[in-house]
N, CA, C and O atoms as a DFTB+ gen file, in Angstrom:
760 C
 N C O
     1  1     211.556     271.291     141.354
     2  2     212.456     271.419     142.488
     3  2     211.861     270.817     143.759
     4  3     212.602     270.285     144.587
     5  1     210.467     270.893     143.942
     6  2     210.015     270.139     145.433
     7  2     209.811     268.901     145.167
     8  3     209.212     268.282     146.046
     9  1     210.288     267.995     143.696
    10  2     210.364     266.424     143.905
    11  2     211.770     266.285     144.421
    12  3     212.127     265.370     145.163
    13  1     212.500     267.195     144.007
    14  2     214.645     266.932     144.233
    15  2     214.135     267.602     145.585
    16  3     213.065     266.993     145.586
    17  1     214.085     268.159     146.410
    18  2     213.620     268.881     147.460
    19  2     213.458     267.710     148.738
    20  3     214.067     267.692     149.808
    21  1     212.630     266.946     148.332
    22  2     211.263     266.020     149.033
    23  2     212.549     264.299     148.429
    24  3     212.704     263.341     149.186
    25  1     213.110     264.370     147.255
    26  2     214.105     263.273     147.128
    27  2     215.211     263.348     148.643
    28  3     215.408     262.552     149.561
    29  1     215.756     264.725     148.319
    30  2     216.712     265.357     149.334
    31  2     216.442     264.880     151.003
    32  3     217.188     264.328     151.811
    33  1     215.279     265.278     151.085
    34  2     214.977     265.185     152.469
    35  2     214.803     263.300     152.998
    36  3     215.020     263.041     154.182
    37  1     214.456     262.263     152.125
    38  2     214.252     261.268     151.892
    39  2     216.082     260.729     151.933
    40  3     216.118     259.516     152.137
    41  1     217.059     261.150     151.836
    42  2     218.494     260.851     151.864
    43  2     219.622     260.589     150.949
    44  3     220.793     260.235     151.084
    45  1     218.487     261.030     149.529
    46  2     218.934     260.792     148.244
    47  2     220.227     262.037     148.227
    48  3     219.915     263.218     148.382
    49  1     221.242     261.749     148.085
    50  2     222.158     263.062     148.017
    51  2     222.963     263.451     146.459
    52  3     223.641     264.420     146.117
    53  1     222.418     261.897     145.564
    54  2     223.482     262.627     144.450
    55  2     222.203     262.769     143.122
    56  3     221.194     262.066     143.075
    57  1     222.511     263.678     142.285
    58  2     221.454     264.279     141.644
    59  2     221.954     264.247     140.251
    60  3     222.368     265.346     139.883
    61  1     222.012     263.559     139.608
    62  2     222.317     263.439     137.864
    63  2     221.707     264.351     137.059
    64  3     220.520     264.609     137.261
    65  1     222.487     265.042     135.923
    66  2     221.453     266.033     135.226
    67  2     221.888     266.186     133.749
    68  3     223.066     266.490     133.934
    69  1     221.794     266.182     132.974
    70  2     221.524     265.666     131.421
    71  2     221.994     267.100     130.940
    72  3     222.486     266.974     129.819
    73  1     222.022     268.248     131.314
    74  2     221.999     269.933     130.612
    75  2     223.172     270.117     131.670
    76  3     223.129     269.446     132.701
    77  1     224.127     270.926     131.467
    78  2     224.699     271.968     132.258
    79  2     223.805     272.877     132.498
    80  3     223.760     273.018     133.720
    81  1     222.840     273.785     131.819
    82  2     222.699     274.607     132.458
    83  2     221.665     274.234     133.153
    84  3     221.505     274.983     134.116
    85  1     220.709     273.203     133.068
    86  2     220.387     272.787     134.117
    87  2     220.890     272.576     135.633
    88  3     220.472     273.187     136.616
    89  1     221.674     271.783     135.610
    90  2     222.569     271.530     136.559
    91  2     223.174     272.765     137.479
    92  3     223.396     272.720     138.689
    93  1     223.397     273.966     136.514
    94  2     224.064     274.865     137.344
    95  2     222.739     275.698     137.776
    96  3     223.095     276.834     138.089
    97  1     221.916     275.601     137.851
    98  2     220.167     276.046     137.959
    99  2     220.175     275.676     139.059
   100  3     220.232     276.509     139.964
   101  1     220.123     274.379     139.321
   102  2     219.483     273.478     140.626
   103  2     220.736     274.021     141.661
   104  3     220.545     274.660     142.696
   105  1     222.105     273.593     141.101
   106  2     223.014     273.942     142.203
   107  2     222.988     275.505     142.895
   108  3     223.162     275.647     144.106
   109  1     222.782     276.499     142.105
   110  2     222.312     277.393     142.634
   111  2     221.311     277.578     143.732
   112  3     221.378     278.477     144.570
   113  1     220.477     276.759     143.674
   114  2     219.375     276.433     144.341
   115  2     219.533     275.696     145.689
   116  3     219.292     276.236     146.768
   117  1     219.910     274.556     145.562
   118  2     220.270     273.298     146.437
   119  2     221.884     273.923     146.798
   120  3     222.190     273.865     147.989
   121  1     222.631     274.348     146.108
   122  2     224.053     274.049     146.670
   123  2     224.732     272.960     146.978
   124  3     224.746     272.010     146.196
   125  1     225.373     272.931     148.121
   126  2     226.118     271.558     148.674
   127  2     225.412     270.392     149.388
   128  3     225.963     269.437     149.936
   129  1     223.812     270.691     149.263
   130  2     223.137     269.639     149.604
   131  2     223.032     268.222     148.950
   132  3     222.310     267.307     149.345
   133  1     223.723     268.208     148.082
   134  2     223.548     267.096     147.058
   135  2     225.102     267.597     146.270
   136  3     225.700     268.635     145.986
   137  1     225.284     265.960     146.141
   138  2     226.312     265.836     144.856
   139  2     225.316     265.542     143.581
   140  3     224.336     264.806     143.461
   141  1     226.104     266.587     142.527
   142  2     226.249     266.572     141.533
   143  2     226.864     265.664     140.447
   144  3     228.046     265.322     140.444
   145  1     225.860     265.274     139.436
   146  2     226.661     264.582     138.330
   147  2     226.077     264.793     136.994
   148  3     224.952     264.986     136.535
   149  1     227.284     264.681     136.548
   150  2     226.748     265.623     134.737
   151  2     226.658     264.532     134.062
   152  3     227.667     264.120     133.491
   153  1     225.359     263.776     133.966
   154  2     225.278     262.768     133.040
   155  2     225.400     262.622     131.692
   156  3     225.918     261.683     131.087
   157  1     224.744     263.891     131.133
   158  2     224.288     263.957     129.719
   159  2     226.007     264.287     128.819
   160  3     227.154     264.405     129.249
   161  1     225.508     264.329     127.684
   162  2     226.968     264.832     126.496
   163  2     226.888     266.405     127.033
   164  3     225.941     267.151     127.282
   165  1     228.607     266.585     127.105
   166  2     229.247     268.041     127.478
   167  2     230.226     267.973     126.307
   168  3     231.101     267.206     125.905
   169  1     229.552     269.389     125.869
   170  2     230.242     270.233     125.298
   171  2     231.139     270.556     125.738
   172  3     230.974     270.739     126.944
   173  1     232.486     270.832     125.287
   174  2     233.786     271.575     125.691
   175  2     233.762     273.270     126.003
   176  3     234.521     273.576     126.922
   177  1     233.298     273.984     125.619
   178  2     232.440     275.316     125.884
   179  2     231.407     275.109     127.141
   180  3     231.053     276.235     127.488
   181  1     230.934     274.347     127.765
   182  2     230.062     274.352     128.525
   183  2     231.126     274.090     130.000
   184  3     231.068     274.787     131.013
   185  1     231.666     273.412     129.877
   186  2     232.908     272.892     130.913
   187  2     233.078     274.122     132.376
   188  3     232.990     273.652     133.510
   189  1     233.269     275.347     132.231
   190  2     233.939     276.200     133.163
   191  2     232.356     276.424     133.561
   192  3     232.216     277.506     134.131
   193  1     231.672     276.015     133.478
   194  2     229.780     276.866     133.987
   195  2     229.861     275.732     134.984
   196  3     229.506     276.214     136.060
   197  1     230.181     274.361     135.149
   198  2     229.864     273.619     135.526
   199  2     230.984     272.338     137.114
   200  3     230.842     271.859     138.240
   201  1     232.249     272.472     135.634
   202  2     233.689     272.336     136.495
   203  2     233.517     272.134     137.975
   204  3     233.434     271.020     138.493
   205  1     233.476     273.061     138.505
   206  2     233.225     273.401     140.333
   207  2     231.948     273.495     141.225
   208  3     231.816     274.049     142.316
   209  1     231.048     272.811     140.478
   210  2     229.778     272.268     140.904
   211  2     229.501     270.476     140.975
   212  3     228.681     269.985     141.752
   213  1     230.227     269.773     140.152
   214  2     230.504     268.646     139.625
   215  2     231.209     267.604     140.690
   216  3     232.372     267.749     141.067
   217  1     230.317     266.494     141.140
   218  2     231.509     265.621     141.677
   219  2     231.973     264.510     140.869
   220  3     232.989     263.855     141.104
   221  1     231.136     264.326     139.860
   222  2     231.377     262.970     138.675
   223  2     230.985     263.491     137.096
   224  3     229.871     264.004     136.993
   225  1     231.494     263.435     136.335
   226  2     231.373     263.864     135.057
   227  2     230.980     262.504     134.836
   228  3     231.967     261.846     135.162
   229  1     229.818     261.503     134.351
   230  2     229.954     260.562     133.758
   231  2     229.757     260.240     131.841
   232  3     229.362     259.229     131.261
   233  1     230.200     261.509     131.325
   234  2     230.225     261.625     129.952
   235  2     231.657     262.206     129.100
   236  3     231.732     262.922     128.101
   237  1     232.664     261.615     129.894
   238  2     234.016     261.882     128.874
   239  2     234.381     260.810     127.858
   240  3     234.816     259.659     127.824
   241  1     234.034     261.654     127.156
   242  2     234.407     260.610     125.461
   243  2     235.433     261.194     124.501
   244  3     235.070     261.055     123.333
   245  1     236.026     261.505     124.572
   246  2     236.817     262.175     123.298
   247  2     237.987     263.234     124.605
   248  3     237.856     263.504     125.799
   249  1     239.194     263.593     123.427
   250  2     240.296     263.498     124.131
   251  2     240.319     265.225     124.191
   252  3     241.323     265.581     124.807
   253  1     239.655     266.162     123.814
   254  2     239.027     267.689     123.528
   255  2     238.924     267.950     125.360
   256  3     239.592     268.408     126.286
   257  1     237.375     267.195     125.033
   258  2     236.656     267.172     126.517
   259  2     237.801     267.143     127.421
   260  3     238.242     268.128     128.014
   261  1     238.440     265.472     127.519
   262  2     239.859     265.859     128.654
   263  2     240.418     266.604     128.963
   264  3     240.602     266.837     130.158
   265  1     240.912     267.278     128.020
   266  2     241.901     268.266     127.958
   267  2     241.488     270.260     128.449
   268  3     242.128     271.153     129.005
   269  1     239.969     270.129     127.788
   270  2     239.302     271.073     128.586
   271  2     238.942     271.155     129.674
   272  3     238.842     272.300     130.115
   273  1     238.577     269.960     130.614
   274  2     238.610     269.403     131.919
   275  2     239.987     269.453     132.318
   276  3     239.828     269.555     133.534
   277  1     240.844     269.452     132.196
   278  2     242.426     269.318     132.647
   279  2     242.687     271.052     132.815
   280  3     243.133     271.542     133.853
   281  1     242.264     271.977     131.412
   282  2     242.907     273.050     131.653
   283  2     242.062     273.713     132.848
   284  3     242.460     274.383     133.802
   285  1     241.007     273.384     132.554
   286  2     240.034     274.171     133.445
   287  2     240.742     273.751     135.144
   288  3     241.267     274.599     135.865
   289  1     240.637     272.723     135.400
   290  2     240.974     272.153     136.657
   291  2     241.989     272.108     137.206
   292  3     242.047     271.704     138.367
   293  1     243.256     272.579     136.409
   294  2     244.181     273.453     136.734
   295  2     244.143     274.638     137.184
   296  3     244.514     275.165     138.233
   297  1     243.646     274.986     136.259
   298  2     243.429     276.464     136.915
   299  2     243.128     276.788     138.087
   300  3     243.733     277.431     138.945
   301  1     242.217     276.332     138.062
   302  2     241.273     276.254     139.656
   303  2     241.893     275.228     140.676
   304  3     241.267     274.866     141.673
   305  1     242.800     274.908     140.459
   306  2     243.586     273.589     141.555
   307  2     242.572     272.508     141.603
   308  3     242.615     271.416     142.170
   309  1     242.084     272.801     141.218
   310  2     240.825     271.312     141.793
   311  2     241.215     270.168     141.021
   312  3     241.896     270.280     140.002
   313  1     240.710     268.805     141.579
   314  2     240.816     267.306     140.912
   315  2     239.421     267.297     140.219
   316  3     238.455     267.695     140.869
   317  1     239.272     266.903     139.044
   318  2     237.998     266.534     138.771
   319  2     237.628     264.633     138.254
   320  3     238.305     263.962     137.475
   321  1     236.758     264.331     138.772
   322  2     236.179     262.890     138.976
   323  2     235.450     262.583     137.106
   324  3     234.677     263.255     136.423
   325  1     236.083     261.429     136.881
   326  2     235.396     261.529     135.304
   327  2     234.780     259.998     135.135
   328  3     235.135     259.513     136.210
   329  1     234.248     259.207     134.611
   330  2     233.889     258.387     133.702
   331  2     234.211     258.427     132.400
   332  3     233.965     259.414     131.707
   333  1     234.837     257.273     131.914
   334  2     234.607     257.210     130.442
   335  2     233.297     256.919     130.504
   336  3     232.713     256.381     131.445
   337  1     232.652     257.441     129.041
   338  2     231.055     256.369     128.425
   339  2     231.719     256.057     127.135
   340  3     232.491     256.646     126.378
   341  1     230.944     254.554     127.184
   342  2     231.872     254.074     126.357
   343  2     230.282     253.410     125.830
   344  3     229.356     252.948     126.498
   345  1     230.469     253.620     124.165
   346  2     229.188     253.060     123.422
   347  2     229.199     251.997     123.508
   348  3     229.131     251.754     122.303
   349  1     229.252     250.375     124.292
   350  2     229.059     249.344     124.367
   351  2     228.605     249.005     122.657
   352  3     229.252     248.663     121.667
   353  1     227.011     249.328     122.945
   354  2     226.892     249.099     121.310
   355  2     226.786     249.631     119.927
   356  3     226.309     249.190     118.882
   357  1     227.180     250.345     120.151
   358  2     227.853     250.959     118.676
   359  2     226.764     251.781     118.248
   360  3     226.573     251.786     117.032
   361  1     225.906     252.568     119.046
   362  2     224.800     253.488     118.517
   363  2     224.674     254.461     117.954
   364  3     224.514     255.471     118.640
   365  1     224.687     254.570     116.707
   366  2     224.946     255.744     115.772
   367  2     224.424     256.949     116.475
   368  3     225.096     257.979     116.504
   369  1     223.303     256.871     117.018
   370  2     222.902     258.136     117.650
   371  2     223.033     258.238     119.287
   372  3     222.352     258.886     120.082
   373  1     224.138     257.377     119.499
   374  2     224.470     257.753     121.469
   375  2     225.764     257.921     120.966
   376  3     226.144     257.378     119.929
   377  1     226.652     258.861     121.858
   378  2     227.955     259.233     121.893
   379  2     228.824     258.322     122.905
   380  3     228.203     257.580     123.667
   381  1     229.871     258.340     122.934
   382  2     231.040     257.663     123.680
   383  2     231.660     256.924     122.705
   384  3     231.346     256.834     121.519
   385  1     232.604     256.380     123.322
   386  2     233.956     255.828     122.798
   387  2     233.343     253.956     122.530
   388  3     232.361     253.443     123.067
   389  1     234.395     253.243     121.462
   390  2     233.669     252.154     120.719
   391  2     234.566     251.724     121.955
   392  3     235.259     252.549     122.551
   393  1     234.521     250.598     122.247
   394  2     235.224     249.541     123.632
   395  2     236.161     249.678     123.347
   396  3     236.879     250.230     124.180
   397  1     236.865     249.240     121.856
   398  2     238.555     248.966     121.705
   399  2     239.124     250.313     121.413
   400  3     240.213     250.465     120.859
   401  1     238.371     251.259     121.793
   402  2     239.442     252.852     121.750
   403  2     239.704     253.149     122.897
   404  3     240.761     253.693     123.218
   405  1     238.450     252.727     123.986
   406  2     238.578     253.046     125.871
   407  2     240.294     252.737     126.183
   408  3     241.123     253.614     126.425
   409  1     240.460     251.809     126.134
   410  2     241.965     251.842     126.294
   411  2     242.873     252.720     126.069
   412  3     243.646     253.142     126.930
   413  1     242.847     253.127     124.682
   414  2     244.176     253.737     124.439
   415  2     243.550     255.110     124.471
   416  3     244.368     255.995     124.724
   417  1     242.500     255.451     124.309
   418  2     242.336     256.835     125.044
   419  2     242.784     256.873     126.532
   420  3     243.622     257.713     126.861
   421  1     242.168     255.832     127.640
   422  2     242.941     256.024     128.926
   423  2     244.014     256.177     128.714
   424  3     244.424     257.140     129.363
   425  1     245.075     255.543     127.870
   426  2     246.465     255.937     128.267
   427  2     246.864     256.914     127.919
   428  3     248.061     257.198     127.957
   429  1     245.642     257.936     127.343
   430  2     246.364     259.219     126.949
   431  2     245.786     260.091     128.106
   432  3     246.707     260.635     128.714
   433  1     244.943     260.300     128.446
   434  2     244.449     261.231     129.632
   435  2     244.544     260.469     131.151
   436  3     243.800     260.692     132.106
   437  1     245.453     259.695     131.109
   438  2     246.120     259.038     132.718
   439  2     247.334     259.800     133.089
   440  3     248.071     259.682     134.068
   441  1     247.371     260.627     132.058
   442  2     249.038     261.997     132.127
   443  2     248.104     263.034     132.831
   444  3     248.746     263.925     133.387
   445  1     246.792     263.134     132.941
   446  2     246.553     264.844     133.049
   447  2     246.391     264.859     134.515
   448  3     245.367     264.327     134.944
   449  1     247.021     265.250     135.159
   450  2     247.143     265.417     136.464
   451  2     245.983     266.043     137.212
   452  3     245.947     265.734     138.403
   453  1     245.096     266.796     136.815
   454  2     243.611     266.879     137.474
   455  2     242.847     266.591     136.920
   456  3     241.913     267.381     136.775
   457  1     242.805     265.178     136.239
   458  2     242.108     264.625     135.981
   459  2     241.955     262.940     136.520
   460  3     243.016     262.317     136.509
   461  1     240.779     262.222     136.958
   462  2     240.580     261.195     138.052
   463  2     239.763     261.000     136.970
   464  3     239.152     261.908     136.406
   465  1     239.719     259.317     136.523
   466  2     239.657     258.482     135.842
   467  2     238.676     257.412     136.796
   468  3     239.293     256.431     137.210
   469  1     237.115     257.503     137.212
   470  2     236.756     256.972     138.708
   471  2     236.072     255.454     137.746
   472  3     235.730     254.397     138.275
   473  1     236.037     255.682     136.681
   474  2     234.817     254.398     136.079
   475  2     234.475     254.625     134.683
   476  3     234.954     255.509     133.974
   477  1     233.593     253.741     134.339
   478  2     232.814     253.652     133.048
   479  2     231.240     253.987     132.834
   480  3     230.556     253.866     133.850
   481  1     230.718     254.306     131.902
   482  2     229.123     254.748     131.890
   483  2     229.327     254.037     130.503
   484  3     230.340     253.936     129.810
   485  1     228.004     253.562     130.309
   486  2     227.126     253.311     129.066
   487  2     225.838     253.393     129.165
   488  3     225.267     253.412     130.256
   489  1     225.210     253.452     127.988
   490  2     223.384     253.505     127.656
   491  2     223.394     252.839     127.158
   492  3     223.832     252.876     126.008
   493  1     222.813     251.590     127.837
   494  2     222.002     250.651     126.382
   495  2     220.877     251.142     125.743
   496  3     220.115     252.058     126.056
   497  1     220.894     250.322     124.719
   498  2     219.642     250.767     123.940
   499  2     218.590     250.355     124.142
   500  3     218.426     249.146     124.302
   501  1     217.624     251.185     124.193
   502  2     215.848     250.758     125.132
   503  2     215.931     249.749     124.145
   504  3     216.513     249.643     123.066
   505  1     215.131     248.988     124.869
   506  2     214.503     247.439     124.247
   507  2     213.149     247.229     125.524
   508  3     213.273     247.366     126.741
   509  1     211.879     246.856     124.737
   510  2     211.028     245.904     125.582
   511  2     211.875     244.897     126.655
   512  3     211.863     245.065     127.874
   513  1     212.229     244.378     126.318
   514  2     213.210     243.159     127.291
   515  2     214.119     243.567     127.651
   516  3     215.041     243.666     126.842
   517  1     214.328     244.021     129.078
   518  2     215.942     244.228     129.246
   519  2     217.323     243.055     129.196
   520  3     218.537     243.212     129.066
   521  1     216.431     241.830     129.371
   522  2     217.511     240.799     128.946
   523  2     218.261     240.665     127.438
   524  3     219.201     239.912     127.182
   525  1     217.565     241.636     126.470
   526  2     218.104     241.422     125.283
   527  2     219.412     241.984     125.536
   528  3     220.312     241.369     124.962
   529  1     219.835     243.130     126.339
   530  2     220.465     244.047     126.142
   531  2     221.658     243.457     127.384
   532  3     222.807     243.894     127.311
   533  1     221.350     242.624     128.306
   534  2     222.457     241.972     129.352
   535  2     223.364     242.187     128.519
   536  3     224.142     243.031     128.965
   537  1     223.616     241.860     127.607
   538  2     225.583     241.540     126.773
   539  2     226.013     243.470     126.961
   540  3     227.212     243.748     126.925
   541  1     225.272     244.316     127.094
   542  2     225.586     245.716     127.253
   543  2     226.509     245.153     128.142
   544  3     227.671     244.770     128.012
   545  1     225.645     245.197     129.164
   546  2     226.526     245.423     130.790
   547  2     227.245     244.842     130.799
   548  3     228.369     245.313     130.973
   549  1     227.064     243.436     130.618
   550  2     228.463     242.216     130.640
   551  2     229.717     242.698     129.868
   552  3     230.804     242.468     130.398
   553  1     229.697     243.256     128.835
   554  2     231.030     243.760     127.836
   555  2     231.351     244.847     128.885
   556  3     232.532     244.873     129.234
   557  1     230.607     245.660     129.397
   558  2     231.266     247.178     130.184
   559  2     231.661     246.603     131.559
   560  3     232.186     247.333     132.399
   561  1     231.448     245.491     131.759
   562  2     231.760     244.923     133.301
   563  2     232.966     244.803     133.038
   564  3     233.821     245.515     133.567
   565  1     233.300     243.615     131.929
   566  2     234.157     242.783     131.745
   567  2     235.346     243.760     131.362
   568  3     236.458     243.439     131.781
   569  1     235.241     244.789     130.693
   570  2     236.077     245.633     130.659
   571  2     236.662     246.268     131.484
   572  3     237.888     246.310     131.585
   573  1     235.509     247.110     132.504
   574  2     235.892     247.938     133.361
   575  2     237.033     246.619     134.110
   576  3     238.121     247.090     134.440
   577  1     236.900     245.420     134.323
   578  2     237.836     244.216     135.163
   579  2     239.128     244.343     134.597
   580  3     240.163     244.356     135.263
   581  1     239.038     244.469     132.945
   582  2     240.623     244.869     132.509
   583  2     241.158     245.669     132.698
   584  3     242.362     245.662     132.953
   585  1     240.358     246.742     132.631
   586  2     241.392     247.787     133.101
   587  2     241.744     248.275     134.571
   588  3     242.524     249.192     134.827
   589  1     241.116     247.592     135.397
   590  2     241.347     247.447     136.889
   591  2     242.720     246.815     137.057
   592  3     243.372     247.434     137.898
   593  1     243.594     245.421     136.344
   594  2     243.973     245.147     136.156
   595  2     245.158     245.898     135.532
   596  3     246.236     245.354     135.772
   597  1     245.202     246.638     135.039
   598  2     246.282     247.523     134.520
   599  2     247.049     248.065     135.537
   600  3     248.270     248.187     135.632
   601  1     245.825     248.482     136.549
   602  2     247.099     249.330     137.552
   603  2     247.354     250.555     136.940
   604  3     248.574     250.670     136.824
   605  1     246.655     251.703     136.412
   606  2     247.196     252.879     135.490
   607  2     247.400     253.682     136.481
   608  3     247.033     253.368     137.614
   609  1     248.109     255.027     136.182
   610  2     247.960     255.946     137.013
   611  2     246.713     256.731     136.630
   612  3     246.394     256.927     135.457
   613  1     245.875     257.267     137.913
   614  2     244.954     258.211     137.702
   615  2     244.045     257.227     137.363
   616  3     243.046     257.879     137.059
   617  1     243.829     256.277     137.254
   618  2     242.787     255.708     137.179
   619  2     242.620     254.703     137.540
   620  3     243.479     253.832     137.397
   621  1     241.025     254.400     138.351
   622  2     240.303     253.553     138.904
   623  2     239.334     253.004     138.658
   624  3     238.512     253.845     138.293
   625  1     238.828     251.795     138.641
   626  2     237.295     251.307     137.810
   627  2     236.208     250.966     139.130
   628  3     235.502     249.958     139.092
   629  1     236.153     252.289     140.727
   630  2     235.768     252.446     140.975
   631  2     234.239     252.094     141.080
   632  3     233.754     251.295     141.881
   633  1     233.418     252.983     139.931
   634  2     231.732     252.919     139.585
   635  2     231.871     252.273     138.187
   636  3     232.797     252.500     137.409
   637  1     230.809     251.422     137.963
   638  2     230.009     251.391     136.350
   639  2     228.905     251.919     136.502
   640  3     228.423     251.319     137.464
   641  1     228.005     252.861     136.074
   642  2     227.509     254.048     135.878
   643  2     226.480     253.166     134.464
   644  3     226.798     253.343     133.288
   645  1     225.211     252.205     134.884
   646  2     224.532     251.629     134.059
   647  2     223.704     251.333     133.947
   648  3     223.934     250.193     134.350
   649  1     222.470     251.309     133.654
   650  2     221.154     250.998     134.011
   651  2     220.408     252.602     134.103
   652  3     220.705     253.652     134.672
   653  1     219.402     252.193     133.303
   654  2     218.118     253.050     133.610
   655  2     217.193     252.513     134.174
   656  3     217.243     251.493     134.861
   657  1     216.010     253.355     133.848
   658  2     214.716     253.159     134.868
   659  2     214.123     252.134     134.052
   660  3     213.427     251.525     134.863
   661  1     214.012     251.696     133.172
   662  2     213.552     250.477     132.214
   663  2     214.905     249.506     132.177
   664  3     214.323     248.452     131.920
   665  1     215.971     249.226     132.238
   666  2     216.499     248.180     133.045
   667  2     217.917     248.272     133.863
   668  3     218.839     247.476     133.685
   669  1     217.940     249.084     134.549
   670  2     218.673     248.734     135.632
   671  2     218.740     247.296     136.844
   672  3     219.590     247.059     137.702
   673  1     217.882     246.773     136.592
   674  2     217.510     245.800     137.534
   675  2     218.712     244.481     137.065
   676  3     219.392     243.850     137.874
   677  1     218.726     244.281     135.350
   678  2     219.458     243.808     134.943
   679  2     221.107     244.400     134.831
   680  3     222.134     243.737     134.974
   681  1     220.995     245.690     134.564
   682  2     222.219     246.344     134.835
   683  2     222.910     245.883     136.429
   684  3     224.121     245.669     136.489
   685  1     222.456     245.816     137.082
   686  2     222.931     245.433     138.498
   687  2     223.428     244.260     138.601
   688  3     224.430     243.875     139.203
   689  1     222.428     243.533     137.779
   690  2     222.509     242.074     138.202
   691  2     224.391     241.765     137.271
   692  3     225.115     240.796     137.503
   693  1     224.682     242.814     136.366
   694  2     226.183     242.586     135.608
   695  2     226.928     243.872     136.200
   696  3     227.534     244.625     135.439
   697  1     226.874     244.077     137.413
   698  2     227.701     244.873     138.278
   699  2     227.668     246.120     138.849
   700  3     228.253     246.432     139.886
   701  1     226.735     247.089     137.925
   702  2     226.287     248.122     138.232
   703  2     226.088     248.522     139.279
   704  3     225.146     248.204     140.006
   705  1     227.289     249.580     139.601
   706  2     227.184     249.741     140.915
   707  2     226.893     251.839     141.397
   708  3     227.135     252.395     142.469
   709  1     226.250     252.521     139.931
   710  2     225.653     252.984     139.726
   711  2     224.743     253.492     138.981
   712  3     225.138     253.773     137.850
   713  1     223.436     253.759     139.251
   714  2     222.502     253.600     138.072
   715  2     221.432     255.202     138.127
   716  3     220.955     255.929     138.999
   717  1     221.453     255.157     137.107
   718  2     220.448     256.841     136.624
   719  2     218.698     256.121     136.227
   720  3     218.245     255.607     135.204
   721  1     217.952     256.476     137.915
   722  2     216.629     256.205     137.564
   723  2     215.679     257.707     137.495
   724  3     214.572     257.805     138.025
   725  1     216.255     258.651     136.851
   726  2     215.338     259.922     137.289
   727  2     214.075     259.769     137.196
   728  3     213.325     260.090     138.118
   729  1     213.466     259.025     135.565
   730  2     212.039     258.734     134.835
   731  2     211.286     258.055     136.380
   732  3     210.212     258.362     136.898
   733  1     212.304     257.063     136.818
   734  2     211.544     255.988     137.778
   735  2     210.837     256.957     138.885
   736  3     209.734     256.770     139.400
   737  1     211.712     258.005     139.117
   738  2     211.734     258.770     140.388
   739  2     210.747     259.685     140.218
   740  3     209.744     259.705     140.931
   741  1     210.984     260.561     139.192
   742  2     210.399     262.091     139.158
   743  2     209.537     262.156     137.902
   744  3     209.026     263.219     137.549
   745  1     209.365     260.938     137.181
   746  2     208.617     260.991     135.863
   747  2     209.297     261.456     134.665
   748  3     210.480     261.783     134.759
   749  1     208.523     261.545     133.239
   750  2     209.276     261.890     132.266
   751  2     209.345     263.605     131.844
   752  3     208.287     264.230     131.783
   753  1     210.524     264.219     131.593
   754  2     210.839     265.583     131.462
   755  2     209.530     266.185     130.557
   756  3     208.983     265.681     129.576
   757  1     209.267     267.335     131.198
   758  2     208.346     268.128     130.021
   759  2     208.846     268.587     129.057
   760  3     208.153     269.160     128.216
């Protein structure tokens, strides 16, 4: 807490966090000093711990999650801010949606009325070279451009949500116009 503390005071205000219950730990802690964002895979059961602490969900993949985000955020009147993650490359062991489903899942959760559609997230896959992995970002750029193009309701291609602390540098350089460096920042989790 005194590296997010000592980040905080430095002007860093938004704070990515991989666990809900992490997340609802720190916010307890910090409060409204920092925006919140739920990077990691959410469970549909985890959703109401977290809901009203949250300014960006950047892990909606599946049409469950939506819909538990929708009831929840009804309830509570609130809008909630989402990302698709969308598996760029097809990683058996990372979650999100394959590119050619992002679509027609948007057109199914562009109906849920508290639900905000702000962008896209992906993880590439570590590689020594982050240039191997450029075609990541370039496919999630080039996408997020189509569907900007749509004009949907409820949704905006706002952020791409890309790059880590081993290559964001290249993530940027294909549009990234937000990136998760915690490792860079605060070192690797115990």
């Amino acid at each position: 807490m005194d590296r997010i503390n000592e980040a905080l005071d430095l002007g860093l205000n938004n704070i990515g966090e991989n666990r809900p219950q992490e997340l609802v730990k720190k916010y307890d802690i910090i409060g409204n000093r920092a925006n919140f964002h739920m990077i990691g895979h959410l469970q549909t059961n985890k959703v109401k711990y977290i809901i009203d602490k949250v300014s960006l969900i950047h892990s909606l993949d599946r049409l469950s999650l939506a819909e538990e985000l929708q009831k929840r955020a009804e309830k509570l009147d609130i809008l909630v801010n989402a990302l698709v993650q969308v598996n760029v490359a097809d990683e058996k062991s990372k979650f999100g949606l394959k590119i050619e489903e992002v679509i027609p899942f948007i057109n199914k959760v562009m109906e849920f009325d508290n639900l905000r559609i702000k962008g896209l997230m992906t993880i590439a896959p570590f590689v020594e070279d982050p240039e191997d992995i450029r075609w990541v970002f370039r496919d999630l750029r080039k996408l997020s451009e189509n569907i900007a193009r749509m004009n949907l309701k409820n949704v905006e291609m706002k952020y791409l949500s890309m790059g880590m602390t081993n290559d964001y540098q290249v993530a940027i350089e294909e549009g990234a116009n937000m990136i998760r460096i915690g490792t860079g920042l605060f070192g690797k989790r115990n």
